[in-house]
C-alpha positions as CSV (number, residue, x, y, z in Angstrom):
1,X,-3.1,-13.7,-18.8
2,X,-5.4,-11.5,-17.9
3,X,-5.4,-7.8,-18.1
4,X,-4.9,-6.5,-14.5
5,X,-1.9,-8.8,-15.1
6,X,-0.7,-7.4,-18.4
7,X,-1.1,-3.7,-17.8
8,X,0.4,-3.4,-14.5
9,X,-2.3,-3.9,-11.6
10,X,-2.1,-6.6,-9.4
11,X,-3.5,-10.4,-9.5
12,X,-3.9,-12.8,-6.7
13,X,-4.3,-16.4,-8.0
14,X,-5.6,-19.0,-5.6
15,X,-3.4,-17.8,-2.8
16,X,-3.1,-19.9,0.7
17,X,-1.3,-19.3,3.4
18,X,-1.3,-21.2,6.8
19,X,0.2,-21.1,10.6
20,X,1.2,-23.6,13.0
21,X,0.1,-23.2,16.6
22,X,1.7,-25.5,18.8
23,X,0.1,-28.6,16.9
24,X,-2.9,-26.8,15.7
25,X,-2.7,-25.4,11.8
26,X,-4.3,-22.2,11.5
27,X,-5.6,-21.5,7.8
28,X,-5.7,-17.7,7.3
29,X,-5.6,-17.6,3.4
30,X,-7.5,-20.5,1.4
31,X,-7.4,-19.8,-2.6
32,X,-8.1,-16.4,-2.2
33,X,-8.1,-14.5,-5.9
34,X,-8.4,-11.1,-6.6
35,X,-7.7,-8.8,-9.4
36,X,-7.4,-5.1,-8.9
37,X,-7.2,-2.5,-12.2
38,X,-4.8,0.4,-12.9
39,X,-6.5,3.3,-11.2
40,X,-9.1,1.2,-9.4
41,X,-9.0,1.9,-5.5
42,X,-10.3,-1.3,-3.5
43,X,-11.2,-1.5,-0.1
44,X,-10.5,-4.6,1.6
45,X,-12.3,-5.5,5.5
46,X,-12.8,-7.8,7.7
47,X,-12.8,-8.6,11.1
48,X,-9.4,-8.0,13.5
49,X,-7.7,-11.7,12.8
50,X,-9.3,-12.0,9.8
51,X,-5.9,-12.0,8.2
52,X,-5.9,-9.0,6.0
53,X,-2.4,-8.1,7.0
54,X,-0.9,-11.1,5.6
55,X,-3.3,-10.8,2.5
56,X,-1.2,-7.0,2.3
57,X,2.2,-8.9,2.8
58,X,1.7,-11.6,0.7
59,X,0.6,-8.8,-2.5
60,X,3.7,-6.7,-1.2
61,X,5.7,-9.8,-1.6
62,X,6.8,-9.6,2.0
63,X,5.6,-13.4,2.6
64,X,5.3,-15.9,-0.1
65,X,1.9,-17.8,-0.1
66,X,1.8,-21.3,0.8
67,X,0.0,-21.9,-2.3
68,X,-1.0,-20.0,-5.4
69,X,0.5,-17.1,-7.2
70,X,0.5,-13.3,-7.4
71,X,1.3,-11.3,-10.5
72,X,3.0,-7.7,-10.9
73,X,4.0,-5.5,-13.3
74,X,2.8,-8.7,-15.6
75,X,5.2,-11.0,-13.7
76,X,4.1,-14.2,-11.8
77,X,6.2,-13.8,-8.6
78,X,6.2,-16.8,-6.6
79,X,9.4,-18.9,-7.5
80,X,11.4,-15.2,-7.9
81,X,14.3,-14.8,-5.8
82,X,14.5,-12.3,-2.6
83,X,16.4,-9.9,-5.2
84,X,14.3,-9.7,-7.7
85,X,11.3,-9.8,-5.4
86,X,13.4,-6.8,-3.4
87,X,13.7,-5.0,-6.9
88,X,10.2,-5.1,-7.3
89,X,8.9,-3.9,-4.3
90,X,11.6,-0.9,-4.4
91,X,9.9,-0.2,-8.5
92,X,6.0,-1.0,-8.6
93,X,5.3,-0.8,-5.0
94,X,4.1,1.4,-2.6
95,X,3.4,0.9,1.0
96,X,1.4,3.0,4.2
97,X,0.9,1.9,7.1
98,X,-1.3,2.6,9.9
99,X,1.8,4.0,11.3
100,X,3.6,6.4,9.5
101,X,7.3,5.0,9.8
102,X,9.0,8.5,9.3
103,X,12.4,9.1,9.6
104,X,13.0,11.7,12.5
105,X,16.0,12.6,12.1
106,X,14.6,13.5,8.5
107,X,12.7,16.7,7.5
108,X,9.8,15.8,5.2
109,X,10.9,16.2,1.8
110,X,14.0,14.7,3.0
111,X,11.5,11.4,4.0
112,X,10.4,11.5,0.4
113,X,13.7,12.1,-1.2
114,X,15.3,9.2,0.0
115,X,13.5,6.0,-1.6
116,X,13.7,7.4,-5.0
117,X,17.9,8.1,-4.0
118,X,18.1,4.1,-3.2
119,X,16.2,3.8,-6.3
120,X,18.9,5.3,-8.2
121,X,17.2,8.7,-8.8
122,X,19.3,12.0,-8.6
123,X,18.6,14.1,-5.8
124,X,17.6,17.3,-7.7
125,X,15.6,15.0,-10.0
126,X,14.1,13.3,-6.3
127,X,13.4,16.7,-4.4
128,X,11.5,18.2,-7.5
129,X,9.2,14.9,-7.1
130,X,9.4,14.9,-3.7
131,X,8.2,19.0,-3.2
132,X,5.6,18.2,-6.3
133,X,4.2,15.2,-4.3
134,X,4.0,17.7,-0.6
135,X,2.3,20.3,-2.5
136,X,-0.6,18.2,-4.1
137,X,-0.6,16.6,-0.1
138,X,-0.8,20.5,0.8
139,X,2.6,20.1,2.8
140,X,4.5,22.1,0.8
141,X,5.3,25.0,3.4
142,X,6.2,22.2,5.9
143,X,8.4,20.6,3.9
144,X,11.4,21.4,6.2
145,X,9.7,20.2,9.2
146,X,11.0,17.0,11.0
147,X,8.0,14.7,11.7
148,X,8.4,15.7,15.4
149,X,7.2,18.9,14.5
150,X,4.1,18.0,12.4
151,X,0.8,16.8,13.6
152,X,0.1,13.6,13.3
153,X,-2.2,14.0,10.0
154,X,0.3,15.8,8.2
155,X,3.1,12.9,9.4
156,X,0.5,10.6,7.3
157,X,0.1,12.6,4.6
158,X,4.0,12.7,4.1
159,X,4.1,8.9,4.6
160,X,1.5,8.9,1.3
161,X,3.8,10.8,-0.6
162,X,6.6,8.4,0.2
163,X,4.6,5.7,-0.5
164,X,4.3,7.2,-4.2
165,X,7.8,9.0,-4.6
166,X,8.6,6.3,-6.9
167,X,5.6,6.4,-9.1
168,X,4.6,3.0,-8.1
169,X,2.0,0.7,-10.2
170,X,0.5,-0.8,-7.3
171,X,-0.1,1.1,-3.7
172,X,-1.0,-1.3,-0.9
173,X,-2.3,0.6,2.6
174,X,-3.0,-1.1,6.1
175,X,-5.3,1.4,7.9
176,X,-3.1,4.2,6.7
177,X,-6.1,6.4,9.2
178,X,-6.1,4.2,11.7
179,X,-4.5,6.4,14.2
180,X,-5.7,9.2,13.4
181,X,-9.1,11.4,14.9
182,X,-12.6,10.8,12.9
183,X,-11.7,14.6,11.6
184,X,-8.3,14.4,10.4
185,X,-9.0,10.8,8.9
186,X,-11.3,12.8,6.7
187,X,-9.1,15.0,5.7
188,X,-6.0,12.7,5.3
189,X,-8.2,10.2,3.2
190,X,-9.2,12.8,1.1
191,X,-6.1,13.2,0.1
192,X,-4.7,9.8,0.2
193,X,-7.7,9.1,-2.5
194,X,-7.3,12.4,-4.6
195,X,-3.5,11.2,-5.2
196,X,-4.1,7.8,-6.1
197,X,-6.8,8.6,-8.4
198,X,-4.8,11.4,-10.3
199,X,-1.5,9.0,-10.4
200,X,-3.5,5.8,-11.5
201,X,-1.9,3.5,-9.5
202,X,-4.0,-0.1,-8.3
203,X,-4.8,0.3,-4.9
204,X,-5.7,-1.9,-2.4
205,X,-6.4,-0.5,1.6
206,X,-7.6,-2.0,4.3
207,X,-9.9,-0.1,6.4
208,X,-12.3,-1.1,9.8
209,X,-14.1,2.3,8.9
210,X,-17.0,1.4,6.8
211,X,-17.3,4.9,5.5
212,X,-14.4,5.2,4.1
213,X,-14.8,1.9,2.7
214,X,-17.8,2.9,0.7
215,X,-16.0,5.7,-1.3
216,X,-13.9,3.3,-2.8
217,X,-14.5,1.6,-6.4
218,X,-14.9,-1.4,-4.6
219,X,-15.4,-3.4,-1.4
220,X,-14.3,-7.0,-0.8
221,X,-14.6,-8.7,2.4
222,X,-12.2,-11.7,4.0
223,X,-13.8,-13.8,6.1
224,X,-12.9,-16.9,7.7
225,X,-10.3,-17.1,5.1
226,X,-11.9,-16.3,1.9
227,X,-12.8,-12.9,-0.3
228,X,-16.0,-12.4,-1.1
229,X,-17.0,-10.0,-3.9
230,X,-13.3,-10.3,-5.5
């Protein structure tokens, strides 16, 4: 096995996937492999279409590839079933999205407090996390805000500490600054990659912005179906 597999990054094998349109088949995936390290941040990019979305679902174990296999937490995950895929998702993964998918009835540390409860977490145990993860995000004196009260970097930025509340292995983001101005992308990105790096998760984030792919480890680009420099 190899290691991304055995020490808790994340391992695409060979993974296909494929859409019927009417009676055309459209091939998004075809034996795509990638391996991404413990505390490596990877950008993936692409054109729109290109199908890096379902590349993100299918390593999120959203979708199941048509063919081929991905590996978590040293697990090969493609004949699990929806519970035990559901279980890990909930334990070694972490999700943004472009959109930040806040609850609004919610105050922020209440936004981060919740998926480590479902988790099974106590809540004093959860809103210590919660508050440590705000402050590193420099959130902590909003941390009693709703989201309707907070800009929308600093709704982001809460949606990163979410995303980590439950010390995930792997962190997978789909333009997590994608709706965001050129000035508070910086700012939010610089954060989003300060966390990962100091919590030494495998991340893998889509971006269209090619500066921000450049300060990542590493770049790969699908096209047409295929990675290139995987």
């Amino acid at each position: 096995m190899s290691e991304p597999a055995r020490a808790g990054g994340l391992r695409l094998e060979g993974v296909s996937r494929s859409f019927s349109q009417g009676k055309a088949v459209l091939e998004v995936l075809k034996g795509a492999d990638l391996a991404i390290r413990p505390g490596e941040i990877v950008a993936l990019v692409g054109p729109s279409g290109a199908g890096k979305s379902t590349l993100l679902h299918i390593a999120g174990l959203l979708e199941r590839p048509d063919e081929g296999e991905v590996w978590l937490a040293g697990e090969p995950c493609g004949k699990l079933s929806d519970d035990r895929r559901t279980g890990l998702r909930r334990t070694f993964l972490g999700f943004v999205y472009q959109y930040h998918h806040l609850l609004p009835e919610f105050s922020a540390v209440e936004n981060v407090v919740l998926p480590q409860m479902i988790a099974g977490v106590a809540r004093g145990k959860a809103r210590d996390r919660a508050m440590r993860l705000l402050d590193v995000m420099g959130l902590a004196q909003r941390a009693q805000h709703r989201p309707g009260q907070l800009s929308g970097g600093e709704q982001q930025r809460v949606a990163i500490a979410r995303a980590l509340a439950n010390d995930p292995k792997v962190l997978l983001a789909d333009e997590p600054t994608g709706n965001l101005d050129p000035h508070t992308s910086e700012t939010v990105f610089d954060e989003l990659l300060r966390l990962v790096r100091t919590s030494g998760v495998a991340a893998l984030i889509a971006t269209h912005n090619p500066d921000l792919a450049r300060r990542m480890d590493r770049v790969v680009r699908l096209e047409e179906g295929r990675l290139a420099g995987a």
